[in-house]
C-alpha positions as CSV (number, residue, x, y, z in Angstrom):
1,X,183.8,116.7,168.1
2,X,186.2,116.4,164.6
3,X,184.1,117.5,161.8
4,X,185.2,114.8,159.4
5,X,183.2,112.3,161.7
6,X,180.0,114.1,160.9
7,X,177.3,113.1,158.6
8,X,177.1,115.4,155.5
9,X,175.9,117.3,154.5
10,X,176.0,120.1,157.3
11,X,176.6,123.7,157.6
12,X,179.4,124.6,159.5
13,X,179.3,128.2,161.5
14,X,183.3,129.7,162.9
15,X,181.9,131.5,165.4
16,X,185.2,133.2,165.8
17,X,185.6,134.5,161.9
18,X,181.7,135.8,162.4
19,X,183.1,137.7,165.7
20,X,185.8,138.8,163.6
21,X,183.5,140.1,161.2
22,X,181.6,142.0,163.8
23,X,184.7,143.5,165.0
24,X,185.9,145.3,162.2
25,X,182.5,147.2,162.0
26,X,181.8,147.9,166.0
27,X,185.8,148.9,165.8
28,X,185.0,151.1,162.7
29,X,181.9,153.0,164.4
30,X,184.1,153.3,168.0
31,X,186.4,155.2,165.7
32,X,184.6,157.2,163.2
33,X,180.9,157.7,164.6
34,X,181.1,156.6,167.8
35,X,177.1,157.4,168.6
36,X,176.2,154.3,166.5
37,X,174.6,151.0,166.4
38,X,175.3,148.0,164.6
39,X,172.4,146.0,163.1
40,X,172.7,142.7,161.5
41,X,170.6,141.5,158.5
42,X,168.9,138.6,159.8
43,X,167.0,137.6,156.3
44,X,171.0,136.8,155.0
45,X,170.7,133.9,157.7
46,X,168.0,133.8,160.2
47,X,169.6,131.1,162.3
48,X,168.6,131.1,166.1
49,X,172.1,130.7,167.3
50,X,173.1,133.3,164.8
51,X,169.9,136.2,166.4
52,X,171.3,135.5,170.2
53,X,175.0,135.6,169.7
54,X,174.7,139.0,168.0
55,X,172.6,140.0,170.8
56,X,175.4,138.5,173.0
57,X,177.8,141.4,171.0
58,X,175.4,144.4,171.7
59,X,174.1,143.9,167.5
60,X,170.7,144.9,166.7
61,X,168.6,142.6,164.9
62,X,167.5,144.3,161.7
63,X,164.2,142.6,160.1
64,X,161.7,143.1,157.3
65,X,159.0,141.3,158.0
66,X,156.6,140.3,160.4
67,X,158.2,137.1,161.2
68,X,161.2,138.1,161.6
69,X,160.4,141.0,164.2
70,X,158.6,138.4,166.2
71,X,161.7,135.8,165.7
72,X,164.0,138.4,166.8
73,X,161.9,139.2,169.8
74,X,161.7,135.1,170.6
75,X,165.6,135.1,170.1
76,X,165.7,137.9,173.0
77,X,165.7,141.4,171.2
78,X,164.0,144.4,173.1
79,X,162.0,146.0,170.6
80,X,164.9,149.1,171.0
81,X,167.4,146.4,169.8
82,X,165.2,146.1,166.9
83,X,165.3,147.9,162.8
84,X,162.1,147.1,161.4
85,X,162.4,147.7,157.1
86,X,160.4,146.4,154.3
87,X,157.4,147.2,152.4
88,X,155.0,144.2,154.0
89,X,155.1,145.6,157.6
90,X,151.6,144.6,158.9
91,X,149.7,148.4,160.2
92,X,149.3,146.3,164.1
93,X,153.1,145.7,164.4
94,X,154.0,148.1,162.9
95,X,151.9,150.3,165.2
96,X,153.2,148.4,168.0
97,X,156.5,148.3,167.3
98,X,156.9,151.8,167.1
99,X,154.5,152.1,170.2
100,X,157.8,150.1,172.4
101,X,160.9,151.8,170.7
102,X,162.1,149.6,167.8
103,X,163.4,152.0,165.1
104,X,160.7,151.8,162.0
105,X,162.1,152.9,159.0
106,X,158.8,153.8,156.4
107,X,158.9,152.6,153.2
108,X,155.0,152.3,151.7
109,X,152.3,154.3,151.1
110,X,150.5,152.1,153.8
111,X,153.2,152.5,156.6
112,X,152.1,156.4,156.1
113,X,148.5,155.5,156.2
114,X,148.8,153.6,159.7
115,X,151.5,156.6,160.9
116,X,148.1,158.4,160.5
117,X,145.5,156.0,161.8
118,X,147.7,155.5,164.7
119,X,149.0,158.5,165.3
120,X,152.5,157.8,165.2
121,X,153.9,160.8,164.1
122,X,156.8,163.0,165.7
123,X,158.3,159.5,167.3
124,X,161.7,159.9,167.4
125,X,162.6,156.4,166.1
126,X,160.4,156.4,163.3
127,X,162.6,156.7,159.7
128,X,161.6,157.7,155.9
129,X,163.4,155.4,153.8
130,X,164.3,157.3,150.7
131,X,164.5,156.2,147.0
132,X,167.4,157.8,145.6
133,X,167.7,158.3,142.1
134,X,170.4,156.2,139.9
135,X,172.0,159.1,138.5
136,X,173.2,160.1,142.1
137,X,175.9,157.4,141.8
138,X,178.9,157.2,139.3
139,X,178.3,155.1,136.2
140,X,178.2,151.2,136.7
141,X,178.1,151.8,140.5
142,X,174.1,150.7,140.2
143,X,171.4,148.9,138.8
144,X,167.9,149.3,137.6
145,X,169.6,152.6,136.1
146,X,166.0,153.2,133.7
147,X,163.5,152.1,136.0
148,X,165.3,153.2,139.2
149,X,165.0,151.2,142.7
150,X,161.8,150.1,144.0
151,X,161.9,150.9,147.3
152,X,161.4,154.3,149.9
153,X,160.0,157.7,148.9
154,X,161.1,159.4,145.5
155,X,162.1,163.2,145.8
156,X,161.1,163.1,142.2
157,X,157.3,161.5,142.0
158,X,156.5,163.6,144.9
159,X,156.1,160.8,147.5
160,X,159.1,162.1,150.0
161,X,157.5,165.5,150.5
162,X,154.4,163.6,151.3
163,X,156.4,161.3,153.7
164,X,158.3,164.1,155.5
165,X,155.1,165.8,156.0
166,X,153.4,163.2,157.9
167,X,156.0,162.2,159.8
168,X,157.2,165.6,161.3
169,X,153.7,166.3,162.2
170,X,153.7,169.8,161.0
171,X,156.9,170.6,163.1
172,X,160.1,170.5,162.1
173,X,161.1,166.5,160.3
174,X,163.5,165.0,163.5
175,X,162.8,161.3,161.4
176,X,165.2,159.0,160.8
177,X,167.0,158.7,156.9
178,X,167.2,155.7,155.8
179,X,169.7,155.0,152.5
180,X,169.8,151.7,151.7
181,X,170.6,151.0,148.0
182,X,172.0,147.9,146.5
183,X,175.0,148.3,144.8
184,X,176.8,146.8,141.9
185,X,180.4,147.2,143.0
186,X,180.1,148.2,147.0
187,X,182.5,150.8,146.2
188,X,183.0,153.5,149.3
189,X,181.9,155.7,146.8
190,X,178.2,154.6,146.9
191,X,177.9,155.5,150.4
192,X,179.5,158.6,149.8
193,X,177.2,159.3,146.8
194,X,174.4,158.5,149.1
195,X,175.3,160.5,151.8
196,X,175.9,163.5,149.4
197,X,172.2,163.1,148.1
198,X,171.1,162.6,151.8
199,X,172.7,166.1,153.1
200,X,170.9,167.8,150.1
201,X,167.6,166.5,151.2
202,X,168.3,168.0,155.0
203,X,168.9,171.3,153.2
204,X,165.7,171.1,151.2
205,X,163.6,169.9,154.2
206,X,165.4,171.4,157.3
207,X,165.4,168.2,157.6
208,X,167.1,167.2,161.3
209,X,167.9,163.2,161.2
210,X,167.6,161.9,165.0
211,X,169.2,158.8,162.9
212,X,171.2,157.7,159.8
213,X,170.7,154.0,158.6
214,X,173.0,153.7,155.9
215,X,172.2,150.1,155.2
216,X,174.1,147.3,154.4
217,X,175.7,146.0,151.1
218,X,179.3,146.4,152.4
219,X,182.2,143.8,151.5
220,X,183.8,142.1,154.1
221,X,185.9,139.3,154.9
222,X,187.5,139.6,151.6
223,X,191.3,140.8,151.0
224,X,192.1,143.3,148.6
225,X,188.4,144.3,148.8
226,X,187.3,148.0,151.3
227,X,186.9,147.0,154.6
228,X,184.2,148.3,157.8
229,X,187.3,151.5,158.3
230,X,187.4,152.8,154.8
231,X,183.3,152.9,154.6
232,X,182.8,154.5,158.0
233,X,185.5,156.7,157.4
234,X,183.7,157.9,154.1
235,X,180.0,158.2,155.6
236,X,181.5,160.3,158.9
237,X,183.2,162.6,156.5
238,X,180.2,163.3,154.2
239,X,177.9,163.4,157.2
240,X,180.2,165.7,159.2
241,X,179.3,168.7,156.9
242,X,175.3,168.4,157.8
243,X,175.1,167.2,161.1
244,X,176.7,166.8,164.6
245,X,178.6,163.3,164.9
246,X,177.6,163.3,168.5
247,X,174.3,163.8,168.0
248,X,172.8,162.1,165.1
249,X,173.4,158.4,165.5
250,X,174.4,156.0,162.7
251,X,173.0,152.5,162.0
252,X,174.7,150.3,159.7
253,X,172.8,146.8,158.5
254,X,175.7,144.7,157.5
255,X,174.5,140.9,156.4
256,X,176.7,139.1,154.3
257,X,179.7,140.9,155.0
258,X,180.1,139.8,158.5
259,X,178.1,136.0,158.1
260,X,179.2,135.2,154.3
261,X,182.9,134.0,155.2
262,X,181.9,132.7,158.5
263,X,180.3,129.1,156.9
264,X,181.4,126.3,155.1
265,X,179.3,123.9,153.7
266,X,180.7,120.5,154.0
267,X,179.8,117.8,151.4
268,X,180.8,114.1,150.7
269,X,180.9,112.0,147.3
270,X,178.1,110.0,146.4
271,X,178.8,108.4,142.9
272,X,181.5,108.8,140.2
273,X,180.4,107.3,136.5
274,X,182.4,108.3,133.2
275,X,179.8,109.4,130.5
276,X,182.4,109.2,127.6
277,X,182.1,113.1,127.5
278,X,183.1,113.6,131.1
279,X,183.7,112.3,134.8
280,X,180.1,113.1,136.5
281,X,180.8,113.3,140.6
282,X,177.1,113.4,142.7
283,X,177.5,114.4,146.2
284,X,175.0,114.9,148.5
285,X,175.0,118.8,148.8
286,X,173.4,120.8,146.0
287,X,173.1,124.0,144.3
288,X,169.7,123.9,146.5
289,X,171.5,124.1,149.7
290,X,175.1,126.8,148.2
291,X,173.2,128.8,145.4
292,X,169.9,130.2,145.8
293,X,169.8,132.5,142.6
294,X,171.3,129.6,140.7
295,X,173.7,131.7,138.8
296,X,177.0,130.1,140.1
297,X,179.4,128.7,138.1
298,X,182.5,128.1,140.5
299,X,183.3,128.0,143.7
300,X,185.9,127.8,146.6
301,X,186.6,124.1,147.7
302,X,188.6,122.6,149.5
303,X,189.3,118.4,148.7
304,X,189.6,115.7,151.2
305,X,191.1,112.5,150.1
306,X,193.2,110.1,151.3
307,X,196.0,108.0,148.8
308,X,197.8,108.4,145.8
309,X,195.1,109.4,142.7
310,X,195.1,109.5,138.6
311,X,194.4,113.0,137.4
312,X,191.2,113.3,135.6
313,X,190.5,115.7,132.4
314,X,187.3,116.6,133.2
315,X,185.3,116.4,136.0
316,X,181.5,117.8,136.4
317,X,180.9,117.8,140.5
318,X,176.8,117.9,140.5
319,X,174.5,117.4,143.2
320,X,171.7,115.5,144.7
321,X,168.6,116.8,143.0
322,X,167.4,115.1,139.5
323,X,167.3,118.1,138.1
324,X,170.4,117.9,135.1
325,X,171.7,121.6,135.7
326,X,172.3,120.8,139.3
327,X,176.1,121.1,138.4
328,X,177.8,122.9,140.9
329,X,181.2,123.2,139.3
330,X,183.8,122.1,137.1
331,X,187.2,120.6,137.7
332,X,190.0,119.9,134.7
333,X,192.8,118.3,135.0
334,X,192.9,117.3,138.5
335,X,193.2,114.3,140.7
336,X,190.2,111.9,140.5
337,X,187.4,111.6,143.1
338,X,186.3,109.1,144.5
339,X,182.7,108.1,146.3
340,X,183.4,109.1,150.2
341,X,185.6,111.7,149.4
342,X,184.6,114.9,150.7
343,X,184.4,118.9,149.3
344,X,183.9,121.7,151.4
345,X,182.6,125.1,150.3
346,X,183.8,127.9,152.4
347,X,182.6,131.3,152.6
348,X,179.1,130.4,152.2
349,X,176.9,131.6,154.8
350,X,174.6,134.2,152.9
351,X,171.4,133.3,151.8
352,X,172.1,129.8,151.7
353,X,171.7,128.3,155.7
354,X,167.8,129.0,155.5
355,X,167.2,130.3,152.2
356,X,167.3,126.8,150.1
357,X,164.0,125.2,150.6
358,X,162.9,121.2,152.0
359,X,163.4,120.5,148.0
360,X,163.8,116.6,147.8
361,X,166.0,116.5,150.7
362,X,165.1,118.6,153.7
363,X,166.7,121.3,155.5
364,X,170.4,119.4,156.8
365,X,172.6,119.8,160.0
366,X,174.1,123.2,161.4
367,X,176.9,123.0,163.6
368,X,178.7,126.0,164.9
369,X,182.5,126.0,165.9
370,X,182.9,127.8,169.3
371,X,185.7,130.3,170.0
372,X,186.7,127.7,172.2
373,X,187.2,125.1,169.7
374,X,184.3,122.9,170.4
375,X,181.7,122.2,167.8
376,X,177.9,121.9,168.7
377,X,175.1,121.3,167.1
378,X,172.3,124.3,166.6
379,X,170.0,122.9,163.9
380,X,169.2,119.1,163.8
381,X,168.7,118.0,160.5
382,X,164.8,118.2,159.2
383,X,163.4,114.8,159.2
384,X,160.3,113.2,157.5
385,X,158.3,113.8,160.4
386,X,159.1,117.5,160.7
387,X,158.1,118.0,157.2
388,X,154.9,116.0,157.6
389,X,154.3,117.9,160.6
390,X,154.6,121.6,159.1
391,X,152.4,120.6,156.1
392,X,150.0,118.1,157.5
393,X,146.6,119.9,159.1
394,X,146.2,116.7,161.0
């Protein structure tokens, strides 16, 4: 099936650029931490097709949610292939969860509460996610640097002690550390800070990790940018002073660095009207469908046309909503387009695919491009009916 016969707009998934992707980081871990898992993010696209192929690779499905624990089980994850985060974790599958082996990192006050009620502590894949403070990380490495982060236990307020106490049990604390923190520049020296702040709390605690989850928030897929090597390579050697490589394993949660360059978005011209102030170009994909923060300003594309074309001065390439700032980019001082041209966005496969809502136009096509080089379709398009059907009580 040739793409350029499809109806835009659709997502397009290289399934061999997402293996790719996967590669580097399994390779990484073989080399560096070989007693490790690999967990993929599934909120940074929750596809089906995208929850069984990982499974397909040996990934873990790591969710944070209730709906996404039960999605990944429907997509075929054993509870063990399962990371269950986030602060909403309801006390029953939580409880459950735990119960059947999926690792359960804590991050609430009411995830200790129902380690309590259910008595749930001393598990060996239950994990304390811990809030680590901004001033363990170099200057302009972080965010939220008065207010700190909002998620895990704080050293500081007194809530880790609390955690680490009713976890272990009264024995000695065997949980899981979990170190997620979002970072600003994804430098390796975030994780290294973070592991540096980690093997401090082990000394404190006598703290004895059965597990590491460094958490995601690595580049990837980008050149000139750190790849899965050079952050492996910096968590192993920081690690490596506290704890036994061979004994401890490591979980990493990579999202959009192994499915962000793996989609393209493909679009096709709609309109083209001069305003006497510019060239205005509506196509039927949307800031809805590529931008979800709507902070964007530019963005790779790639132009097909056919013929011969004037260049233009200015054109403003907008979407399909009626909303006036749903302009996607700029283009000055190129070649003119023209309606049944088409643009396609690469590297677009983070919290786009299933974040952008059924806002005016509903959820479009997802095809994936096998390894083989046949294209398929995993997601039909959402239809009238579909829509009706999810919000009609009828």
């Amino acid at each position: 099936m040739e793409t350029e016969k499809l109806e835009t707009p659709f997502f397009l998934v290289d399934q061999a650029e997402f293996d790719h992707n996967l590669n580097g980081f399994l390779d990484a871990l073989g080399s560096f931490w070989p007693h490790s898992s690999l967990a993929y993010s599934v909120k940074t696209n929750s596809l089906p097709w995208v929850l069984q192929h990982i499974k397909t690779r040996g990934v873990l499905a790591e969710v944070v949610s209730d709906e996404e624990y039960l999605l990944a089980r429907r997509c075929g994850h054993e509870p063990a292939g399962i990371v269950f985060n986030g602060p909403i974790k309801s006390p029953g599958l939580l409880a459950k969860a735990a119960r059947e082996g999926a690792y359960v990192n804590l991050d609430s006050q009411s995830d200790l509460v129902c380690v309590q009620e259910e008595g749930l502590a001393g598990l060996p894949n239950l994990g304390i996610r811990i809030n680590i403070p901004p001033t363990a990380f170099g200057q302009g490495d972080v965010g939220y640097t008065e207010d700190g982060f909002r998620f895990g236990f704080s050293q500081q307020g007194g809530g880790l002690a609390q955690a680490v106490a009713a976890v272990s049990g009264g024995g000695p604390c065997k949980a899981g550390m979990h170190l997620h923190c979002n970072s600003l520049t994804r430098s390796v020296e975030v994780y290294r800070a973070a592991a540096r702040y980690a093997v401090g709390l082990m000394r404190r605690y006598h703290w004895q990790p059965a597990y590491i989850d460094m958490g995601g928030g690595f580049f990837g897929g980008l050149a000139g940018k750190p790849t899965a090597n050079d952050y492996v390579k910096a968590i192993a050697e920081e690690f490596g002073k506290a704890v036994d490589l061979s004994k401890t394993r490591l979980l990493l949660e990579p999202g959009v660095s192994v499915i962000g360059s793996a989609v393209s978005f493909h679009t096709r011209v709609l309109d083209v009207k001069d305003t006497g102030f510019a060239r205005i170009v509506t196509t039927d994909g949307s800031r809805v469908n590529m931008d979800p923060l709507w902070k964007k300003t530019r963005y790779p594309y790639e132009i097909r046309a056919e013929g011969p074309r004037p260049v233009c001065k200015k054109q403003i390439i907008c979407g399909y909503t009626c909303m006036d700032h749903d302009r996607i980019m700029k283009l000055e001082n190129e070649r003119e387009l023209w309606v049944g041209d088409r643009i396609i966005y690469p590297k677009i496969g983070a919290y786009t695919v299933t974040f952008g809502g059924p806002f005016i136009r509903y959820f479009p096509d997802v095809y994936v491009k096998e390894a083989g080089g046949s294209v398929r379709r995993v997601r039909r398009r959402m239809d009238v009916e579909d829509y009706y059907r999810i919000h009609s009580m009828e």
